[in-house]
N, C-alpha and C positions, 0 to 999 in steps of 0.2 A: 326846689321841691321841699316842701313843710311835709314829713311825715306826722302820724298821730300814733301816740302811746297812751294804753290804760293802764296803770300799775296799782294793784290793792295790795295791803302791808294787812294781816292779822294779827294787830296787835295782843290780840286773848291767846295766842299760839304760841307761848314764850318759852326756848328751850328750856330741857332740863341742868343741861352743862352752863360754866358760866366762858365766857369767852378770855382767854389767859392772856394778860397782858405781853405774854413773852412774845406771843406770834409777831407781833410790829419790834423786834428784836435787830441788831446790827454785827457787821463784823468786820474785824482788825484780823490784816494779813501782813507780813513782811514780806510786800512785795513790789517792786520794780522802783516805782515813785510814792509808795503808799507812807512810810516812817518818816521818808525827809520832806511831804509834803505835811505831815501832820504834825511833827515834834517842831518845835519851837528856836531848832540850833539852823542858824543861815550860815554854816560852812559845812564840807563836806573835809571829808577825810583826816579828823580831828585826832585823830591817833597815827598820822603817818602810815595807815596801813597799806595803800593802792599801791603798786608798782609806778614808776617815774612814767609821764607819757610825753616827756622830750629828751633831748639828748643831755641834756644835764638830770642830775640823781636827785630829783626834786618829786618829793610824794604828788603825785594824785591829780586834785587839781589846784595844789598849790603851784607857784614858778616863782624866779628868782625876782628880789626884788632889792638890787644892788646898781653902782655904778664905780663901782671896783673893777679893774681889769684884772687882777688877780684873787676874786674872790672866790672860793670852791666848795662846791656841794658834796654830801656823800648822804647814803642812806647805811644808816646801822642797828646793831641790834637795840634792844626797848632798855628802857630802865627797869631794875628790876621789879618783880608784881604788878610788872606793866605790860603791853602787849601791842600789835603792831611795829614799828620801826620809829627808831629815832631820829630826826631830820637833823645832819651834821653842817653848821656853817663855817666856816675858816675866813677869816677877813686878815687882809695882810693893811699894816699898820704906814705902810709906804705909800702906797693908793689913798692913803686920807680921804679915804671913801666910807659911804655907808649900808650897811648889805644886810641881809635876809631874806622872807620869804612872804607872799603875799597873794591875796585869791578873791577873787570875786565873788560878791553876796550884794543879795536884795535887801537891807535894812529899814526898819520903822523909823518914824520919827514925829515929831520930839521923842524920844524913846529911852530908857534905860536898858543897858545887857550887863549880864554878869558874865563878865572875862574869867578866863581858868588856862592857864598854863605849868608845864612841869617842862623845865626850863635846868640847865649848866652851864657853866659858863666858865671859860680861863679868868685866872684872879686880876690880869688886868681890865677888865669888865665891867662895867660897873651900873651899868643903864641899860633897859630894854625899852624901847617907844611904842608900843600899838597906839594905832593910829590907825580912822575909816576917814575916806575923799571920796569924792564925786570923778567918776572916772573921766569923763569927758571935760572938766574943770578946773580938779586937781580941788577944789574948794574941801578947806576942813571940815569935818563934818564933827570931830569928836575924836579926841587924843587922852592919853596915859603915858606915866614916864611909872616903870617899875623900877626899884633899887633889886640887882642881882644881889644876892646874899652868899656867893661862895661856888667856890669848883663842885663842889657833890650834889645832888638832885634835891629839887625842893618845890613844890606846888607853892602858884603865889593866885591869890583872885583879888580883885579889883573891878571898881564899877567905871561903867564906859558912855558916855551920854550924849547920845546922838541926835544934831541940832533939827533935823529934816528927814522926813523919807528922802530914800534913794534906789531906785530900782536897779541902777547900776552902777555901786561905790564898788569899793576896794579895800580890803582890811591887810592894813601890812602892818608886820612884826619884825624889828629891824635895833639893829645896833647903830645908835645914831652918829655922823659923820663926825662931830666934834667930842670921839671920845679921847681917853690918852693916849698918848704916845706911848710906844715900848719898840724895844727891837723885835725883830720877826726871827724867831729860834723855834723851838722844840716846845708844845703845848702853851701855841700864844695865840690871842686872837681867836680861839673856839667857842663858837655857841653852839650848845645841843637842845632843840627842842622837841619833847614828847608827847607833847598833847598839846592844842590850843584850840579853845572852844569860846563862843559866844551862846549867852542864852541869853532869851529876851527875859528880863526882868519882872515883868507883866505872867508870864508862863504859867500855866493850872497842870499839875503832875506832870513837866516837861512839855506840856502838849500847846500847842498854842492858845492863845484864848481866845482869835475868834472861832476857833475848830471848837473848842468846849462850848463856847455860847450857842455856836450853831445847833452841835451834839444835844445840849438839852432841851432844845424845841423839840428836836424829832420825839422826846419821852418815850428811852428806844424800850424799855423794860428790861432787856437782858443784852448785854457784849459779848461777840464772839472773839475767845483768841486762836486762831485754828489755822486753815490753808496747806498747800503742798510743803511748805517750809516746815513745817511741823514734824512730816515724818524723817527728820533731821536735826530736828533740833533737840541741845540738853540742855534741861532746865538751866541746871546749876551753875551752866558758865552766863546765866545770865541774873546772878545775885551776888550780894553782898558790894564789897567798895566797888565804882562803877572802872576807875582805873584800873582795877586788879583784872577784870572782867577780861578775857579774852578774846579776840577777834576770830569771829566763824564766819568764814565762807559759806555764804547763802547756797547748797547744792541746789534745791528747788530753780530759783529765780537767777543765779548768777548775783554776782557784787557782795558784799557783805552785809552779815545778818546785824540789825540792830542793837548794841550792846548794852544798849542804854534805855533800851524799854522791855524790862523784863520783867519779872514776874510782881513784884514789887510795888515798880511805878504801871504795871495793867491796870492793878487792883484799888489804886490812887487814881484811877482815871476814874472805872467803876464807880468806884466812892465818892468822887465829885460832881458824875453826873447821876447817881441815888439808880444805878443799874446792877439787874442779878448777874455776876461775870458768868461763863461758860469756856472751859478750857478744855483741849483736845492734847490728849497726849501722844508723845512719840509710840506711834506701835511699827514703825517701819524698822529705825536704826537700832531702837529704846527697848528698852526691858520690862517686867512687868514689876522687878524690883525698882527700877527708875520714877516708874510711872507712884508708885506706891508712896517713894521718899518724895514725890513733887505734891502730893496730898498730905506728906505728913506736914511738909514745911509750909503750908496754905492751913493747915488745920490743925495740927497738932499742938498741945500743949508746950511751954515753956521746956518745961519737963524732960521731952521726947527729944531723942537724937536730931533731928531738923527742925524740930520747935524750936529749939537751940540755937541753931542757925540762926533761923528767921530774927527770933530777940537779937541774937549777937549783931545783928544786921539793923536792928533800931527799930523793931516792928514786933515789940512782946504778945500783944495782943492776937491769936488766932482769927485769921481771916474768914473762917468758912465758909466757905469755897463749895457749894452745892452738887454744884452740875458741872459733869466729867464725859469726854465726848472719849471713844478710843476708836481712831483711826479718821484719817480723812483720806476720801477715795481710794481706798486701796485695793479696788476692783481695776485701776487706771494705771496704762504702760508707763505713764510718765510720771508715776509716786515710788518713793523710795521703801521697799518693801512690797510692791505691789503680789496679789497671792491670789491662788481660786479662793473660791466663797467657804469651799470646806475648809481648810489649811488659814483661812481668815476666822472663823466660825471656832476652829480649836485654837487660835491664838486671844481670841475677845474671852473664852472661858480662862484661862491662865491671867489675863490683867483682869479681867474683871475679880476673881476669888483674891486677888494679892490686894487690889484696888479697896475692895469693900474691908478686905481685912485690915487695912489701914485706918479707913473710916466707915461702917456702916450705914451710917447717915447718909451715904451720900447719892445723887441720885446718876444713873448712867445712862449714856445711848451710845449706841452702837452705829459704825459704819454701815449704811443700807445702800438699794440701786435704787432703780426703778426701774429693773430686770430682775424679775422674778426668781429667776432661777442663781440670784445671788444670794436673794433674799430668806430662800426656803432653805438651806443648808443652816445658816447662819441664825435663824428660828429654831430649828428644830437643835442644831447645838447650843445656841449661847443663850438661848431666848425667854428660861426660867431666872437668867443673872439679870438683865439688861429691862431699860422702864422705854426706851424709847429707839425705835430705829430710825435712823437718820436718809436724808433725799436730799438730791442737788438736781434743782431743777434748772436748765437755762434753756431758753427758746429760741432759736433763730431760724434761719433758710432754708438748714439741713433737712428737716424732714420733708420739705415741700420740694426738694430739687432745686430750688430756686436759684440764683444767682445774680449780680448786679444789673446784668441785663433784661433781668424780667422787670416786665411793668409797674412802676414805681406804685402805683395802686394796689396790686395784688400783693405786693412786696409787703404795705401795712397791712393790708389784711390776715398774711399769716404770721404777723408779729400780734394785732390784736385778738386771734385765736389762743392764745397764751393759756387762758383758764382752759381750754376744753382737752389740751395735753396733760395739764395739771391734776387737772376732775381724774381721767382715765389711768394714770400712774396711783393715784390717791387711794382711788376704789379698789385696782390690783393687789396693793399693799396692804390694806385693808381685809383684805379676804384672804391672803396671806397670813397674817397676824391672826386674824379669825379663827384661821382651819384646823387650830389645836388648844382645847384649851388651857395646856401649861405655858402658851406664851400671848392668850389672849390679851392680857394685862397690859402689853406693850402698844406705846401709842406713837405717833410721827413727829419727828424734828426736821424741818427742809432749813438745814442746814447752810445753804448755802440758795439762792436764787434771785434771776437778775435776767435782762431781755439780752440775748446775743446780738453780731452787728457782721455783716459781710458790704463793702470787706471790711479787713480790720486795722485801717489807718487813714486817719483823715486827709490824707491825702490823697485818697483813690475816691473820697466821696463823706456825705456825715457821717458820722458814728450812734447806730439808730438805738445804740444804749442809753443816750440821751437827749432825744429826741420829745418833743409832743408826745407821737407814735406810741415811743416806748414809756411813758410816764401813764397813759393809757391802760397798754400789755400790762404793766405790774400793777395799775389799779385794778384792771378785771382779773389777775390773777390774785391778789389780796382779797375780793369778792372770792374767789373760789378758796383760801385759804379760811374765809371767815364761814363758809356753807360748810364745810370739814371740820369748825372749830373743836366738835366731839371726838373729834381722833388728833388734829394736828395743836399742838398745844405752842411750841416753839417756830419761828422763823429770823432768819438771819441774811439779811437784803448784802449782796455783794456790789461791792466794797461799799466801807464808813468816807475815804477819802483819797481820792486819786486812784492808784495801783492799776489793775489789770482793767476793767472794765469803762473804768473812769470814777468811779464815786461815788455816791446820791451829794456828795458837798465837794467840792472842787477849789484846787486852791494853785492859783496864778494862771502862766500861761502855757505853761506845757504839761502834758502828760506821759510818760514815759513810752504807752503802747501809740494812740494816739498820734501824736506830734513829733514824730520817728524823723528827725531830718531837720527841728525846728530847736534852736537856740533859747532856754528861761530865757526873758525879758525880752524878747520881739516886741513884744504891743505894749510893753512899759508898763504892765502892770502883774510883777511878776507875785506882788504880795496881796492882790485880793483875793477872798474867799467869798465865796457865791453857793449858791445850791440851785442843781438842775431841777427841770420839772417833775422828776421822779422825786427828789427832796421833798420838794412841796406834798406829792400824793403823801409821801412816808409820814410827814407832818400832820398834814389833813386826818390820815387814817388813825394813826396813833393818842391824838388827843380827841378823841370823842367820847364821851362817858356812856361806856357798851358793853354790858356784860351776858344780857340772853340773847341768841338770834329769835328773828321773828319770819313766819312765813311769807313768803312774795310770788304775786302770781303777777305777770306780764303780758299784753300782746302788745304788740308793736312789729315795724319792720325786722328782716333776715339780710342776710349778705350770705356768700358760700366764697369759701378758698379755692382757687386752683391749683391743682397742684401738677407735680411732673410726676409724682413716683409714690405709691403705694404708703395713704397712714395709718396708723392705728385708731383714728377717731376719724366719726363722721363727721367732716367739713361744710356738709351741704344745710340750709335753710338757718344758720348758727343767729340766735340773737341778736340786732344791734344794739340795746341795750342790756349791758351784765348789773344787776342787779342784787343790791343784802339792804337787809334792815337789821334793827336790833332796840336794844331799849336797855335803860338803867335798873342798877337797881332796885332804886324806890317807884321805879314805875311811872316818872313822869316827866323821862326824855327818851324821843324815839330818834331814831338817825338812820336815815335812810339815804345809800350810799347808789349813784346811778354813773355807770360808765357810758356813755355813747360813743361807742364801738366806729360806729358807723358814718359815713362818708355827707351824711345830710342833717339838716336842722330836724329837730323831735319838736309837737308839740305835747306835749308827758302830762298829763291827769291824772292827779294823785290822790287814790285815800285811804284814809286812815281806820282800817274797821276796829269796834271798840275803842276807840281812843277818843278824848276830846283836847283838842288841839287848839283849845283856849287862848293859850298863854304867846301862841304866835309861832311864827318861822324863822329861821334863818337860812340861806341859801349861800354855800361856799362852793366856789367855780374856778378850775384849773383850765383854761384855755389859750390858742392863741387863732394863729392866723393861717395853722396849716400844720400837719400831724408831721412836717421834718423841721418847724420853728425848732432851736434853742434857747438858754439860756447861753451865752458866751461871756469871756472875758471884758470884751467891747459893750456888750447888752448883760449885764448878770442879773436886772430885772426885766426881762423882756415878760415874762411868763410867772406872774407871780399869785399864789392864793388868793381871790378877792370872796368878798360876802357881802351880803345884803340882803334885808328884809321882805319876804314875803309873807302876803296876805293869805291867810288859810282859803281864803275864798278865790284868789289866786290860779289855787293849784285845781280846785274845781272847774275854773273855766278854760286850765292848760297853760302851764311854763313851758316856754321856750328852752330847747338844750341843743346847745351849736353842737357841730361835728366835730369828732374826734378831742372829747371834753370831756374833766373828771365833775363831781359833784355831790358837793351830802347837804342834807336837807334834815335840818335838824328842829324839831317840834317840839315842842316845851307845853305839858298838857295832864291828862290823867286818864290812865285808863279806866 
């Protein structure tokens, strides 16, 4: 079946607002898989902190890496300004054995890493060996011999140069078998190690660099650093020397909080990929004194009590730090601090007054629903402080009744109804925000938004977060974010990389919610980074030069949801095609963005009133071969951004637009 679409764009109709690059915005969570898929270090438990998970006292996921019969493990306390546990080895000098400790990672290659260990040693000691092999080979990959320097603790770095990628080497650290002789008495034979880290040498603010490569295609405009971790976290044990740092258990997520990407190295990320940061302070565990000193030390002068800090910490130069988010979900049983909307409403006035009195400049939003009745309390108290109230939007099954076993048809259907729950939350808060005008001024931040997936591991079935389908959901939801751009200024697409959802960029081969059951390096590529077809939309939508919206009227085909159980929006005759336009601007590029929704080929008629569309087309197309394609490990181009030239004359006589396809149509002309 060929349906037929007419679509006119009014180019002479060009809003009054300009559209804010923040809205195609991203966001960093400390969460599940999200820091070790995106920082740059291929070992885990680099401070000894895990509890042993075999019968010998060996951290985490290190294991022993000896052929001593009397070699002996302990776990103790750290060295001092250190944190985590010390990994105690004992090698007895009889066994003419060589012993340590060693652990499995994915390494690049040809590659350089910069080695970091804080290392003791008994004074018969004299040699430490790192060394990376090819686990199934034993083949060298890249070796170090460190000279130990003495009994008392001492950081040593050195560079490590690795011949080959290895998806599945082995990094052992070890006191090698031909060291001296000595008799086995009282404080002989001991190694203490307290840290051992690899960093790829290649690294952009810790972060890997194809994740940074990737990151600056999306031109996210602003970085979130936010999530449930947050109302838990204190800044402070995440600055200054990265060793001294202490190790916090992640209450949010479980496992430990990343100690090594903090406030610091955020803003180092920020700054390399040329984005406005946005940071959410602790209002669960945290103070509003807290929250206050985390602003001065981001923005305060040299000068200031945590200006001070920060310089002492190697960063003289004031950050500022604009935008200051306080709270995330705190309306939700499962956040730390969670409160009613009123007891939230007089806690946002208390950070907000201590917050701005730290810096007035700065701008704030406040935790929102998209339940009204959170929203009007927390207006009517905190609503003359605060510039923006924040949404988390996410759409899945739930309000349809649905469940796996509904018809796998209906099932994308009310994943591509996505904008029409969006539009109906938008407009509430909207009118909300409206109903007084001392807090008129306040405008929306969606905070947080992404497609949901039932169920949710890939093992009962896809994961329709990253799906066609849902690359779709979030295009025609970004169309509704861009029809709102008068009220929604900010958005921030969940997750930047792995974590809970999966990612708009993905990196190797497991995921931590996902691949619940599956072993890194299965499919032997545990170090590619790809980007699913939501990436590409992210991509697509963010680099278009669009600053007014322009009106769009449509007919074409409808589709209707079924549903089980009672929504708030009407489902019935809804669009196939979601549609925005917009224009630059000097007025002479229009870009017209078309999602087909819908389950058949469109032929789509385009035109352009007031505009002359001279200068030509280009037509960029998000497709594949069915709304549950992905992008995978195996395939990580399956579904990739294409373009091609269209004739203005073309669109007069009707372009083709497959089903379940993104699309912008961008015309270079004058109005």
């Amino acid at each position: 079946m060929n349906n037929n679409a007419n679509i006119t764009v009014d180019c002479a109709g060009a809003s009054r607002h300009v559209v804010n690059p923040y809205l195609f915005g991203h966001f960093v969570e400390d969460i599940r898989d999200h820091m070790e898929a995106m920082l740059a270090f291929p070992l885990k438990d680099m401070d000894f902190e895990s509890e042993s998970e075999t019968k010998k006292e060996i951290s985490g996921s290190w294991y022993a890496y000896t052929n001593g019969r009397n070699t002996k493990y302990a776990l103790e306390a750290p060295a001092p300004k250190h944190s985590g546990r010390a990994q105690r080895i004992r090698l007895t000098s009889d066994d003419e054995a060589f012993a340590g400790i060693a652990q499995k990672a994915a390494l690049k290659g040809p590659a350089d890493y910069k080695v970091k260990l804080v290392a003791r040693a008994s004074i018969e000691l004299k040699q430490l060996v790192v060394e990376a092999v090819d686990r199934h080979t034993e083949e060298k990959l890249g070796s170090l011999v460190i000279e130990l320097a003495g009994h008392n603790w001492r950081e040593y770095e050195a560079d490590l140069s690795i011949s080959r990628a290895c998806a599945d080497a082995e990094l052992r650290v070890y006191i090698p078998e031909d060291h001296p002789r000595w008799t086995d008495h009282v404080s002989t034979g001991m190694l203490w190690l307290d840290h051992v880290s690899l960093l790829a040498a290649d690294n952009v603010a810790l972060v890997k660099r194809e994740v940074v490569e990737m990151t600056k295609e999306l031109n996210a405009g602003m970085m979130r650093l936010a999530g449930n971790y947050i109302s838990a976290y204190h800044w402070e044990h995440g600055v200054g020397p990265v060793l001294e740092r202490p190790v916090m258990y992640n209450e949010a997520w479980g496992g430990w909080t990343s100690k090594y990407f903090g406030t610091d190295e955020f803003i180092a990320f920020c700054r390399e990929l040329q984005v406005e940061p946005l940071i959410c302070v602790n209002d669960g565990s945290g103070t509003p004194e807290e929250a206050a000193a985390w602003i001065e030390y981001c923005n305060g002068a040299a000068d200031t009590p945590m200006g001070a800090l920060r310089a002492a910490n190697g960063y003289p130069e004031p950050y500022g730090v604009k935008y200051w988010e306080i709270g995330n979900e705190v309306w939700g049983g499962w956040q730390v601090g969670t409160c009613s909307a009123g007891e939230f409403a007089a806690r946002t006035v208390s950070f907000a007054e201590a917050m701005k009195a730290a810096d007035p400049s700065i701008v704030l939003l406040a935790c929102g629903h998209y339940d009204q009745a959170w929203n009007k309390p927390v207006l009517e108290q905190a609503g003359e402080l605060i510039d923006y109230l924040t949404l988390h939007i996410y759409h899945g099954y739930g309000p349809f009744g649905m469940t796996r076993n509904t018809n796998a048809e209906d099932r994308y259907k009310a994943i591509a109804a996505y904008p029409e729950f969006t539009r109906h939350y938008l407009q509430e808060t909207t009118d909300s925000i409206k109903a007084n005008p001392k807090h008129a001024h306040v405008k929306i931040a969606i905070t947080e938004y992404n497609t949901m997936y039932y169920p949710n591991t890939i093992r009962k079935g896809l994961p329709n977060e990253h799906t066609l389908g849902a690359a779709v959901a979030n295009a025609a939801n970004l169309n509704e974010m861009l029809r709102s751009s008068d009220m929604v200024h900010i958005g921030s697409f969940s997750d930047l990389v792995n974590g809970w959802l999966g990612g708009c960029i993905r990196v190797g081969d497991y995921y931590a919610d996902q691949y619940c059951g599956k072993q890194s390096g299965w499919s032997n590529r545990p170090l590619d980074v790809y980007g699913t077809p939501t990436y590409e939309v992210m991509k697509l939508y963010a680099n278009q030069d669009l600053q007014h919206m322009l009106p769009v009227q449509a007919d074409c085909a409808t589709f209707t949801v079924p549903t089980l159980k009672e929504t708030p929006v009407n489902l019935n005759g809804l669009p196939a095609l979601d549609i925005t336009a917009g224009i630059n601007g000097a007025g002479d590029t229009v870009t017209v963005f078309i999602v087909n929704r819908g389950l058949n080929e469109v032929n789509a008629v385009l035109e352009l009133a007031a505009f002359d569309a001279a200068g030509g087309t280009v037509l960029y197309e998000i497709t594949g071969e069915g709304y549950d394609e992905i992008n995978s490990v195996s395939e990580p181009e399956n579904m990739m951004c294409k373009s091609r030239a269209v004739p203005t004359a073309e669109w007069q006589r009707g372009v083709t637009l497959r089903p379940s396809s993104i699309y912008a149509a961008v015309f270079q002309g004058k109005v």
